[in-house]
C-alpha positions as CSV (number, residue, x, y, z in Angstrom):
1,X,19.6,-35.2,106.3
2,X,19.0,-33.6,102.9
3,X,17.3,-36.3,101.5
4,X,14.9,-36.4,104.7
5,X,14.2,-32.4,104.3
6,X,13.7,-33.0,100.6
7,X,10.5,-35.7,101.7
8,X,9.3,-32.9,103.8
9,X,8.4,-30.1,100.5
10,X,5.5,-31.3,98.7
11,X,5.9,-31.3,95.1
12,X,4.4,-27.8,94.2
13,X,7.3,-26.5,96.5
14,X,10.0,-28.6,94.3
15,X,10.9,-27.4,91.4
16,X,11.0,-30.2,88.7
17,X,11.4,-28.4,85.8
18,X,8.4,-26.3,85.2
19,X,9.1,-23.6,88.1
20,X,11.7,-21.7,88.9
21,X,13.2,-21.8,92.6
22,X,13.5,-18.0,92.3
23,X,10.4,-17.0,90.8
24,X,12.5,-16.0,87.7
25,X,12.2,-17.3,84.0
26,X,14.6,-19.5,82.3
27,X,15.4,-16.8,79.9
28,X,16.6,-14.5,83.0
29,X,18.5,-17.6,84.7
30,X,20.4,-18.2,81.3
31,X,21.4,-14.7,81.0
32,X,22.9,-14.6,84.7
33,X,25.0,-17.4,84.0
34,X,26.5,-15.8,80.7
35,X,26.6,-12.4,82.7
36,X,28.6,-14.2,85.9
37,X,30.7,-16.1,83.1
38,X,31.4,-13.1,81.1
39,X,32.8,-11.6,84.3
40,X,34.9,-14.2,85.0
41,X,36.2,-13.6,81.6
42,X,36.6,-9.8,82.4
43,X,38.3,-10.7,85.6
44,X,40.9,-12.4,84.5
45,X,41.8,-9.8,82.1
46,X,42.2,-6.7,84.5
47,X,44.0,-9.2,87.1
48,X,46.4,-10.3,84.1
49,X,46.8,-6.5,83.6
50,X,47.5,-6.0,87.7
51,X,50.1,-8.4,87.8
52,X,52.1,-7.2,84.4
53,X,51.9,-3.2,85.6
54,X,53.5,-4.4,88.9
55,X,56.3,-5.8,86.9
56,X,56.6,-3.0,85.4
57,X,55.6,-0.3,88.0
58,X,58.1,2.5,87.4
59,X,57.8,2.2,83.9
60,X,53.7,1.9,83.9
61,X,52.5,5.4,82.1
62,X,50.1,7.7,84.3
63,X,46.6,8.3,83.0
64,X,46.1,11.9,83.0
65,X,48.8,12.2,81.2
66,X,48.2,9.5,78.3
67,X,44.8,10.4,78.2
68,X,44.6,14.7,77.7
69,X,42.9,15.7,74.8
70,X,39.4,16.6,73.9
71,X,37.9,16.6,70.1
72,X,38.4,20.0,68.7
73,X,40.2,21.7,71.7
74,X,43.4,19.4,71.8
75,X,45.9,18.4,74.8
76,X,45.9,19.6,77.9
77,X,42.4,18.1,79.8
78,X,43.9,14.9,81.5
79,X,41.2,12.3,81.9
80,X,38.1,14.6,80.9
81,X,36.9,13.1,77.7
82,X,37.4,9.5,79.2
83,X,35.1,10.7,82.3
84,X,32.3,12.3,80.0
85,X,32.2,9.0,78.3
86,X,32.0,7.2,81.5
87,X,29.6,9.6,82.7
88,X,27.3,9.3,79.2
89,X,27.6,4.8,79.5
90,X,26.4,5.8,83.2
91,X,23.2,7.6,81.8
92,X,22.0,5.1,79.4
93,X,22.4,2.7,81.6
94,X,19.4,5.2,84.3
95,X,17.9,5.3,80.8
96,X,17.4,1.8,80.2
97,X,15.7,1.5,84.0
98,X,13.3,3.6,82.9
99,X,12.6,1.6,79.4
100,X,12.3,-1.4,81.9
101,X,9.9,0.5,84.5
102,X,7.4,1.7,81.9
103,X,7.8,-2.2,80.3
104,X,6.5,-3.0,83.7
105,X,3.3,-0.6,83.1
106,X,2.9,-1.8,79.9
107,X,3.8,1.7,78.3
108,X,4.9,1.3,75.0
109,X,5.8,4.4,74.2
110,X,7.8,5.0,77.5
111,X,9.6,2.1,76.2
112,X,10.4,3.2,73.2
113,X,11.6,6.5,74.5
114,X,13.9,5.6,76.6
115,X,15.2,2.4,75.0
116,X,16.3,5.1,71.8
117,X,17.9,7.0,74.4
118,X,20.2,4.3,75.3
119,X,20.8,3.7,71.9
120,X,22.4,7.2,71.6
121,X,24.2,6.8,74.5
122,X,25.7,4.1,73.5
123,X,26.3,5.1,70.0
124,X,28.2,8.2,71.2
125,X,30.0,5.7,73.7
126,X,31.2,3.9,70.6
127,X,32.1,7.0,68.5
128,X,34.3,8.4,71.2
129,X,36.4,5.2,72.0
130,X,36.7,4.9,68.1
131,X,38.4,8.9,68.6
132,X,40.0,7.5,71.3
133,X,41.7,4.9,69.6
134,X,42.5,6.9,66.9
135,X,44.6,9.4,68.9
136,X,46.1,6.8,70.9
137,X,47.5,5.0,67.8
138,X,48.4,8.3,66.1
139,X,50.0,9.4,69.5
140,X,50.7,13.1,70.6
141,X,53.0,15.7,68.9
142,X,56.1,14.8,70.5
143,X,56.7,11.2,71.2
144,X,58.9,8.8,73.2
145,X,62.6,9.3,72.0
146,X,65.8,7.4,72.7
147,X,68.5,9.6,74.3
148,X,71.9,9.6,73.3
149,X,73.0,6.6,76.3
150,X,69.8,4.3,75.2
151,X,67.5,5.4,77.7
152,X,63.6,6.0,76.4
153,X,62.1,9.2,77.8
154,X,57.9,10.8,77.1
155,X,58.1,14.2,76.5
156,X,55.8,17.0,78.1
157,X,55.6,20.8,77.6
158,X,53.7,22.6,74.3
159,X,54.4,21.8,71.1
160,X,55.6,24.6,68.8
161,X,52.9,25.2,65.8
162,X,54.5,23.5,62.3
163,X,53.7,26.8,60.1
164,X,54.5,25.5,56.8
165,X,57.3,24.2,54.7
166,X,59.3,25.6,52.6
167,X,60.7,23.2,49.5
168,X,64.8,24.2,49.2
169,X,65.5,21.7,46.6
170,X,63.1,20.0,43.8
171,X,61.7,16.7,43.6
172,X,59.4,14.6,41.4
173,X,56.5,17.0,42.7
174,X,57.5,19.7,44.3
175,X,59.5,22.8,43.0
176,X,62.1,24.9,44.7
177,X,60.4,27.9,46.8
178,X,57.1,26.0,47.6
179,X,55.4,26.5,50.3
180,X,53.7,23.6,51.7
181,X,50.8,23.7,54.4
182,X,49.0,20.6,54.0
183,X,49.2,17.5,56.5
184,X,52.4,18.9,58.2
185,X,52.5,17.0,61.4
186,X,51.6,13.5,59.3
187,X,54.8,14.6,56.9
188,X,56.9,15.6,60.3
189,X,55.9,12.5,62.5
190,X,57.1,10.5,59.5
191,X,60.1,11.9,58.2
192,X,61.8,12.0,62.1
193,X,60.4,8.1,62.0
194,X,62.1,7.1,59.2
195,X,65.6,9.4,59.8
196,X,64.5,11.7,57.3
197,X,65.0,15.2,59.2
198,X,68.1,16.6,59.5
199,X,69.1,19.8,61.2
200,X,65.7,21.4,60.4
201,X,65.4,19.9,57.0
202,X,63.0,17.1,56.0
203,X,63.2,14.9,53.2
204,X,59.9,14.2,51.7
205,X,58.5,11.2,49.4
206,X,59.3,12.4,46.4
207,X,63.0,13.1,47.2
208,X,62.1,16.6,47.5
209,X,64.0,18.5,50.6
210,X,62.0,21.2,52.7
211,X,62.9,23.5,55.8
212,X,60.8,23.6,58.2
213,X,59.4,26.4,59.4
214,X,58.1,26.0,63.2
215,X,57.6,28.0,66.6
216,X,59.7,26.8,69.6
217,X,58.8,24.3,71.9
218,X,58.0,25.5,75.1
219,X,58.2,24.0,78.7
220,X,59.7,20.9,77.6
221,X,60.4,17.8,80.1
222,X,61.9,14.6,79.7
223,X,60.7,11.9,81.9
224,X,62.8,8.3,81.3
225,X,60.9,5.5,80.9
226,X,63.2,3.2,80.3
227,X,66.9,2.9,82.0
228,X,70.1,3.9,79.9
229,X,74.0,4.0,81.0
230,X,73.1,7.3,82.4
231,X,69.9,8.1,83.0
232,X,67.5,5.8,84.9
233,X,63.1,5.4,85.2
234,X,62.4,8.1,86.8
235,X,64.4,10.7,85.9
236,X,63.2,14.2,84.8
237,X,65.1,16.5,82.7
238,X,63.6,19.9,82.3
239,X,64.9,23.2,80.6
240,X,67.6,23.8,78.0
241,X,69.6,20.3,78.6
242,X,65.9,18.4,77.6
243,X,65.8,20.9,74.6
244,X,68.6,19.9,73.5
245,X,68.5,16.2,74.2
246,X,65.3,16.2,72.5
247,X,66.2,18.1,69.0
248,X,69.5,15.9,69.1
249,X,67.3,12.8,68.8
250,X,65.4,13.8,66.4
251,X,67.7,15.8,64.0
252,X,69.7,12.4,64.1
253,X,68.6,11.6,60.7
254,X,68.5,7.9,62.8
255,X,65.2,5.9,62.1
256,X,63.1,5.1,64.9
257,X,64.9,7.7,67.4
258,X,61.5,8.8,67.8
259,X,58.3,6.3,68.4
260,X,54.8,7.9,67.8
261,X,51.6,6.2,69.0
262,X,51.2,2.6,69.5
263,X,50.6,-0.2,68.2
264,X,51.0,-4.4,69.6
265,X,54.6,-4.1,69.3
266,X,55.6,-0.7,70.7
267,X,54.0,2.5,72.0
268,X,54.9,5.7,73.1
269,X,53.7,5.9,76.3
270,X,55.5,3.1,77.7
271,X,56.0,-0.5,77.9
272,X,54.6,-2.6,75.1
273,X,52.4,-4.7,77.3
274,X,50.8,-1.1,77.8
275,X,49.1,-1.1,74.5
276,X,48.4,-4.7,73.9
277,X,46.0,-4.6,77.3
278,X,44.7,-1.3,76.3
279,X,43.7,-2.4,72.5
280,X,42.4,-6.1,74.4
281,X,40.4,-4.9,77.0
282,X,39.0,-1.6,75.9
283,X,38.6,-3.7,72.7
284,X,36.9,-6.5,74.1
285,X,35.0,-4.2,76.0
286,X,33.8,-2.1,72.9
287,X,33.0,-5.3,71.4
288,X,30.1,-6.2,74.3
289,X,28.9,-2.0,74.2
290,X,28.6,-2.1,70.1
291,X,26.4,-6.0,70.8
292,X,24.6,-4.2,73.1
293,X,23.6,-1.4,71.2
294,X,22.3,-4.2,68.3
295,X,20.4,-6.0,70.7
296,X,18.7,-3.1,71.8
297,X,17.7,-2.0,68.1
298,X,16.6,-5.4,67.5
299,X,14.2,-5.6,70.8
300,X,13.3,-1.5,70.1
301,X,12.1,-2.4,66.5
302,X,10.0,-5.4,68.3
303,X,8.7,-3.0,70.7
304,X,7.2,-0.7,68.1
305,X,5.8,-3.5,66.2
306,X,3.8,-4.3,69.1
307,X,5.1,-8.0,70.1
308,X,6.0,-7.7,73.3
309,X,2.6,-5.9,73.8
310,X,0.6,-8.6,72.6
311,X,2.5,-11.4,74.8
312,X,1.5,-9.0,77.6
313,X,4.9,-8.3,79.0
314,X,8.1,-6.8,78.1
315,X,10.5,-9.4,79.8
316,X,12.3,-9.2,76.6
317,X,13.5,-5.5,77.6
318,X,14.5,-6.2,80.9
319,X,17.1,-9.3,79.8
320,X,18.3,-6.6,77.6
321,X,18.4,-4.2,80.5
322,X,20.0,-6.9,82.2
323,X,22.7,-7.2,79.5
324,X,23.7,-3.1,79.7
325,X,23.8,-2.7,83.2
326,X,26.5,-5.6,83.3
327,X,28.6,-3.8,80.0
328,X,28.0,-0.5,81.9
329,X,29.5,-1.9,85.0
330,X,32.1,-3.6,83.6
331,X,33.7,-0.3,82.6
332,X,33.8,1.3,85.8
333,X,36.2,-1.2,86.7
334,X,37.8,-0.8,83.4
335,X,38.1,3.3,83.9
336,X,39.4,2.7,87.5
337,X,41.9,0.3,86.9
338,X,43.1,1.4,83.8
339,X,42.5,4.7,84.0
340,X,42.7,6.0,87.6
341,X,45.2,3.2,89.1
């Protein structure tokens, strides 16, 4: 039967090469089989992340609470920074419709308007997962401390202010009675890393020892992440009794009581697999945003030089177009599953 209704189109309907079936160029055709590949790609990456944070559902940190801090303003604004980038990525992508529209009127300077629009919205999409990155690696004033009966707990509340410190015996640098107020959460972070802090008093590289001089914490909550001989996932402990737990660890003068940040081995915020998929995807992700933001320099720069003008169409614009709109829509899903979910 198909080779019978095949001898029924006449040649001009066929397409042997020199027409497409769709009415579409073989530029455009080539870029929708990368896109639909690429999503594959994409797809099995946020399925391999399903199936791991169902293993490990209990455990699994909550976005809003990784994710809390705005530039300049610090913690305490679950989600919002994400969702302003999301919301900026969502933009350029409108933006880039329009380059493509006034492509289609052969306006060339509509095209170059709104294709350097998209540029800075993807620039400042790059420039805020860069922040984002760095915060996540660098991880939030408190940590994720071992308890006393092995169990792993994130801590919540407000972080007392590190005034200064305040050197008690000298070292190679330092002198007795100095008063140090540079870097003081780097230098704290690291001396309860490496077992350095002992009842209130760090010791710092240059064998130096220092009292430190900080407000209370406040509101404090320990939420276990990971099952001891006492406490299990789950568990909250608020009040004086997390307080305490909490200035026990890290007073231990034991290293690695305290994790900050993460890295691909271990993170703060929960499981390991955690940050491996978070560094992968957003990374792979960041990857296909910072090629996109070439390509549309490259075709911009050909647009003011006039050659799409002179082939009479700007086709060239709307495979680019073609190319955001996919990137933009692939984070949606990103910021939904990994960030919503």
């Amino acid at each position: 039967m198909a080779g019978h209704a095949s001898q029924q189109l006449s040649t001009a309907e066929l397409w042997g090469g020199k027409v497409s079936p769709f009415s579409t160029s073989y530029g455009k055709l080539m870029m929708w089989f990368f896109l639909v590949s690429d999503a594959l790609t994409f797809g099995g990456l946020l399925v391999a992340y399903g199936f791991t944070r169902h293993d490990a559902q209990d455990a699994w940190p909550i976005g809003e609470e990784t994710f809390n801090s705005m530039p300049f303003l610090g913690h305490g604004y679950p989600l919002l920074y994400v969702a302003l980038m999301t919301f900026i990525l969502i933009v350029s992508s409108v933006t880039m419709v329009l380059a493509v529209e006034a492509g289609h009127r052969m306006d060339k300077k509509g095209v170059v308007k709104w294709m350097i629009y998209t540029i800075i919205g993807g620039f400042f999409f790059l420039g805020s997962q860069a922040w984002e990155w760095s915060h996540f690696i660098h991880g939030s004033e408190f940590g994720k401390v071992e308890l006393a009966d092995g169990s792993q707990a994130i801590v919540q509340g407000h972080f007392g202010e590190i005034k200064n410190f305040t050197v008690t015996e000298a070292g190679e640098h330092h002198k007795k009675g100095e008063v140090l107020t540079d870097d003081l959460l780097h230098h704290y972070h690291e001396a309860i890393s490496e077992g350095k802090l002992k009842d209130g008093v760090i010791t710092l590289h240059d064998g130096s020892k220092a009292e430190v001089n900080k407000a209370e914490n406040e509101h404090m909550a320990l939420v276990i992440k990971k099952d001891g001989k006492k406490h299990k996932i789950g568990d909250k402990i608020e009040g004086a009794e997390a307080e305490k737990m909490y200035d026990a660890a890290i007073n231990s003068g034991v290293e690695n009581m305290v994790i900050y940040g993460a890295n691909l081995k271990d993170n703060e915020y929960g499981p390991s697999q955690y940050g491996q998929f978070f560094f992968f995807i957003t990374g792979f992700h960041g990857f296909h945003v910072f090629s996109g933001v070439l390509i549309n320099i490259i075709i911009c720069i050909g647009v003011m030089r006039g050659l799409y003008h002179k082939r009479g169409h700007y086709e060239m614009v709307e495979k680019t177009g073609l190319y955001w709109h996919f990137v933009d829509l692939v984070w949606v899903f990103v910021f939904t599953f990994f960030y919503l979910v």
